[in-house]
LUMVEX-735267 format. One record per residue (C-alpha): residue number from 1; x, y, z. Coordinates in Angstrom, 2 decimals, m for minus. Each point is the difference from the previous one (the first is absolute). Layout:
NUM,X,Y,Z
...
END
This chain:
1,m24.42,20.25,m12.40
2,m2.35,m2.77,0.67
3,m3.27,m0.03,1.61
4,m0.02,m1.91,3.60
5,m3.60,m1.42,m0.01
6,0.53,m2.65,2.89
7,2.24,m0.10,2.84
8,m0.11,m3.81,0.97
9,0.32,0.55,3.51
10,m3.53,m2.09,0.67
11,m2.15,m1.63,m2.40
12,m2.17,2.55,m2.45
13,m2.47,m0.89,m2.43
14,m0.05,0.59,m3.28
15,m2.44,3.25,m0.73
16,m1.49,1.55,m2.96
17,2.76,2.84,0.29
18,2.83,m2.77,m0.40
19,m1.56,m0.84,m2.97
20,m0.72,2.81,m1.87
21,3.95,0.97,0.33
22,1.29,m3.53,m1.28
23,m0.23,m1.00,m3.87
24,m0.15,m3.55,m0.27
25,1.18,m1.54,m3.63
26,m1.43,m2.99,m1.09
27,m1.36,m0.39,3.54
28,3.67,0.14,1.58
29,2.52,2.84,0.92
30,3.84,m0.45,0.47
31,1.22,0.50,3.74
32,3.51,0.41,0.87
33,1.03,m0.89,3.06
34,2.52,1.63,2.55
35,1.75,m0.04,3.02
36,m1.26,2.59,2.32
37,3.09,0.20,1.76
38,2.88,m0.32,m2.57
39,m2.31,0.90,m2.83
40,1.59,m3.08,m2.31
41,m2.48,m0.76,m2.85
42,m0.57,m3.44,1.24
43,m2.60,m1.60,m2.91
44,m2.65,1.02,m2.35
45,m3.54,m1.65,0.06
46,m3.33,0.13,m1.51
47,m3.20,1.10,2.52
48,m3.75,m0.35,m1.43
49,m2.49,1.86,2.05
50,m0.78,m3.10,2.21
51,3.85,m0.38,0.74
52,0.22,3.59,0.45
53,m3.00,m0.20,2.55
54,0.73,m2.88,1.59
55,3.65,1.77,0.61
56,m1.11,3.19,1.69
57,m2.57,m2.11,2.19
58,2.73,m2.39,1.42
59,2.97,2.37,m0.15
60,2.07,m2.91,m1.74
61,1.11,0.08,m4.17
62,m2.56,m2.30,m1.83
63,0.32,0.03,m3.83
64,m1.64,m1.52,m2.86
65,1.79,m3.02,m1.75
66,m0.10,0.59,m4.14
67,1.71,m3.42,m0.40
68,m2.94,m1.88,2.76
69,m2.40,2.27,m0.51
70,m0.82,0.35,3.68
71,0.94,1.94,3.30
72,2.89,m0.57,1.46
73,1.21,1.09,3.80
74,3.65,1.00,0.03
75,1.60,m1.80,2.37
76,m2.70,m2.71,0.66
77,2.16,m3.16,m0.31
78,3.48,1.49,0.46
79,m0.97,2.41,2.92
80,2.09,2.62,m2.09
81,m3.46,2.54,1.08
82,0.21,3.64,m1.22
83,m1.47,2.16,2.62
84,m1.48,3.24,m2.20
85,0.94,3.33,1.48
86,m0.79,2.49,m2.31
87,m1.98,m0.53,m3.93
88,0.67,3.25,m2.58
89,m1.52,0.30,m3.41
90,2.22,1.44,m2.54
91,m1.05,3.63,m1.89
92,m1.65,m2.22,m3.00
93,m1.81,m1.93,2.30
94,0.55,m3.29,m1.47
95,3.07,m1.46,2.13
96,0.41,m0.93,3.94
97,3.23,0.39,2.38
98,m0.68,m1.68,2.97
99,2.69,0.23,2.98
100,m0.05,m2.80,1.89
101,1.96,m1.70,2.95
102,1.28,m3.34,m1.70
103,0.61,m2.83,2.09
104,2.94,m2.40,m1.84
105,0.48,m0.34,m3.26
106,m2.43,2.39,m2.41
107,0.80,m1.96,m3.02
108,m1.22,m3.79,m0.67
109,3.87,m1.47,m0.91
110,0.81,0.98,3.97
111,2.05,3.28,m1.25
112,m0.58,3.27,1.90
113,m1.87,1.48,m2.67
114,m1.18,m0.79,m3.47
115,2.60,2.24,m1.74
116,3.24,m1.82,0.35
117,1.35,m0.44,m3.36
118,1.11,2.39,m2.06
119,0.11,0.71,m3.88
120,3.53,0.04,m1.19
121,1.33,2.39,m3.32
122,m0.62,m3.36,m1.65
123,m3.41,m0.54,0.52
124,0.48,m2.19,2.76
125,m1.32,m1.03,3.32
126,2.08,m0.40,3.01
127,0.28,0.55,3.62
128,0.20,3.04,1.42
129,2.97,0.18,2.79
130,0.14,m2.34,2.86
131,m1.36,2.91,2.43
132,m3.50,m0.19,m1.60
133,m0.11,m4.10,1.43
134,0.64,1.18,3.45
135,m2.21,3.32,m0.57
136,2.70,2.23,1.77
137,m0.43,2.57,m2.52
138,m3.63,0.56,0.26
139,m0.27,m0.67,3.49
140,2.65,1.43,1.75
141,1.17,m2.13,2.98
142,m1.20,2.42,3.23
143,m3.40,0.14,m1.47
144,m0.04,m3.96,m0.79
145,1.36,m1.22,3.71
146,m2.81,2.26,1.27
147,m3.12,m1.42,m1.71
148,1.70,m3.48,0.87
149,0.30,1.35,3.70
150,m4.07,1.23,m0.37
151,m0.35,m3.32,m0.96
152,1.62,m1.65,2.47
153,m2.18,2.12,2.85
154,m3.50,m0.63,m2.17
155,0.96,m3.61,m0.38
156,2.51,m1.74,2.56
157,2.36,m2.89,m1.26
158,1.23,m2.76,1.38
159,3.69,0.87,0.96
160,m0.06,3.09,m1.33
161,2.24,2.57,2.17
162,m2.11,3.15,m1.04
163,m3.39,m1.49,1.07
164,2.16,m1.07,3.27
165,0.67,3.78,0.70
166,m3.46,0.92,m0.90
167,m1.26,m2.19,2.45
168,2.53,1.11,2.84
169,m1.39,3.16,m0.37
170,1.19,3.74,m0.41
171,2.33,m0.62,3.16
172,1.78,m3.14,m1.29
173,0.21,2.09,m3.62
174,1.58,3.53,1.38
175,2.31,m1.99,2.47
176,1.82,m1.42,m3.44
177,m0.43,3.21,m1.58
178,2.46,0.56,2.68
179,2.18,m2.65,0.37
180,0.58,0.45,m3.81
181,0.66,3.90,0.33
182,2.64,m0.60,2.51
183,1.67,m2.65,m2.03
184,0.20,2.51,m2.96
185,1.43,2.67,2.57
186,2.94,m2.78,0.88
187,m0.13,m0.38,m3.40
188,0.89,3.18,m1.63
189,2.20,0.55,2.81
190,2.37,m2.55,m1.40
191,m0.31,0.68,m3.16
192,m0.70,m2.96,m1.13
193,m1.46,0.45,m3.48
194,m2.26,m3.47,m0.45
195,m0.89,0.13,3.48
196,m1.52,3.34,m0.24
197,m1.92,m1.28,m3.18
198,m1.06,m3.26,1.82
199,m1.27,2.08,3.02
200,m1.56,2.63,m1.85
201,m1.98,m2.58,m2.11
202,m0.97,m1.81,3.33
203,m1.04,3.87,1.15
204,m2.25,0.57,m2.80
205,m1.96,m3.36,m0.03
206,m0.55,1.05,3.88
207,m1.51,3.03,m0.69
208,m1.93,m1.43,m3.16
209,m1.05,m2.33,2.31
210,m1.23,2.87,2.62
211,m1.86,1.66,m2.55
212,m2.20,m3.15,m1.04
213,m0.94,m0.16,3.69
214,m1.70,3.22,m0.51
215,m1.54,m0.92,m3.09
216,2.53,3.26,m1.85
217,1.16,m0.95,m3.60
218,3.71,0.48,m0.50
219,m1.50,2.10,m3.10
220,m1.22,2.54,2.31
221,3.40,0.36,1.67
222,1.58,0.65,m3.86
223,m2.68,2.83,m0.48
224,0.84,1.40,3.08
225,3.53,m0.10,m0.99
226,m1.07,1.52,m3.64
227,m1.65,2.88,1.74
228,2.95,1.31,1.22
229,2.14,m0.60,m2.87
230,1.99,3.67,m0.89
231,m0.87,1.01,3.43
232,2.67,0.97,2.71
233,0.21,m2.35,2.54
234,0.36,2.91,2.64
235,m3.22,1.11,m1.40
236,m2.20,m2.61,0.24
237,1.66,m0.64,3.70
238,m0.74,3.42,0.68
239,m3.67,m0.39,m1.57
240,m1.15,m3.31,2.35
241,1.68,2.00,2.65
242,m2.29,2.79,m0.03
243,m3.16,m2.75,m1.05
244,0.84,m1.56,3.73
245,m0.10,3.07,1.80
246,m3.09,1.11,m1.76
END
């Protein structure tokens, strides 16, 4: 298990106790870098101390350059910023995971992530499976429309129908939640197999779009649901039951 020395939830500075638990080789130390919320190894990059520093202070990835021999911001030109949520030190002291929340593309070539090809029984590089270009399999697709949705709300675009909603407010956002519950009820009462999947996706980007309102990641809604995985369902009626009354 690795030790959590920073949670980057506001800029730290770099103390004596960071440094005395991180073994810097040569002057550098390797950092992987992951996604905090589908936990895809997205890249691997070198950090000197002054990177390192210069990383907890602003809460965004810097990293030193072996090739330029310099500091370099990730995300500076491209706007592809990794927003640092938590830094562990491995049990040798001498490597860095850093989970991050990556805006666009991690890797350089515009791919998700820096780990897209794969090495064949022959020694050879090629691509891993069309999935890995669209990121579906390390960010599933409920978790990815509600970061874009958090977006949206943090930073309205022009015709954009989510930052539209946010802007009507919770009232213009339940009355869809609504209209797009009833239309599943007609739905499902015909039978009507694509309709029902067309309405329940309309459903779910509704209520994605309810919880960015509140500021609630859909990631706490899958914990929730987690927590009461191999529980009854009468149970855990019965259990908020009794909670209300209490």
């Amino acid at each position: 298990m690795p030790n959590l020395i920073l949670i980057g939830e506001m800029p730290l500075k770099m103390t004596d106790f960071t440094r005395s638990n991180i073994s810097f080789k040569n002057g550098l130390i390797p950092a992987i870098i992951q996604d905090t919320h589908s936990k895809a190894v997205l890249m691997l990059a070198y950090m000197n101390e002054a990177s390192l520093t210069r990383s907890i202070e602003t809460g965004e990835t810097h990293f030193w350059s072996r090739s330029r021999n310099c500091l370099w911001h990730k995300g500076e030109t491209s706007g592809h910023i990794q927003k640092i949520k938590h830094i562990f030190v491995d049990c040798d002291e001498d490597t860095l995971l850093i989970e991050v929340e990556q805006t666009g593309a991690a890797c350089h070539t515009g791919k998700k992530n820096c780990f897209y090809r794969e090495m064949d029984t022959k020694d050879k590089l090629k691509d891993r499976r069309a999935e890995t270009e669209t990121g579906t399999d390390f960010q599933p697709i409920l978790k990815s429309l509600s970061k874009t949705i958090m977006q949206r709300k943090q930073v309205p675009a022009n015709k954009s129908y989510t930052s539209l909603l946010m802007q009507g407010g919770i009232d213009r956002i339940l009355k869809k939640v609504a209209e797009e519950s009833g239309e599943l009820l007609i739905a499902a009462k015909n039978g009507d197999a694509q309709e029902i999947i067309r309405e329940s996706a309309d459903l779910l980007y509704h209520l994605l779009v309810t919880l960015g309102y509140y500021d609630i990641p859909f990631d706490a809604v899958e914990a929730e649901l987690q927590g009461r995985a191999g529980r009854s369902g009468l149970v855990e009626k019965a259990a908020r039951t009794e909670n209300r009354g209490a």
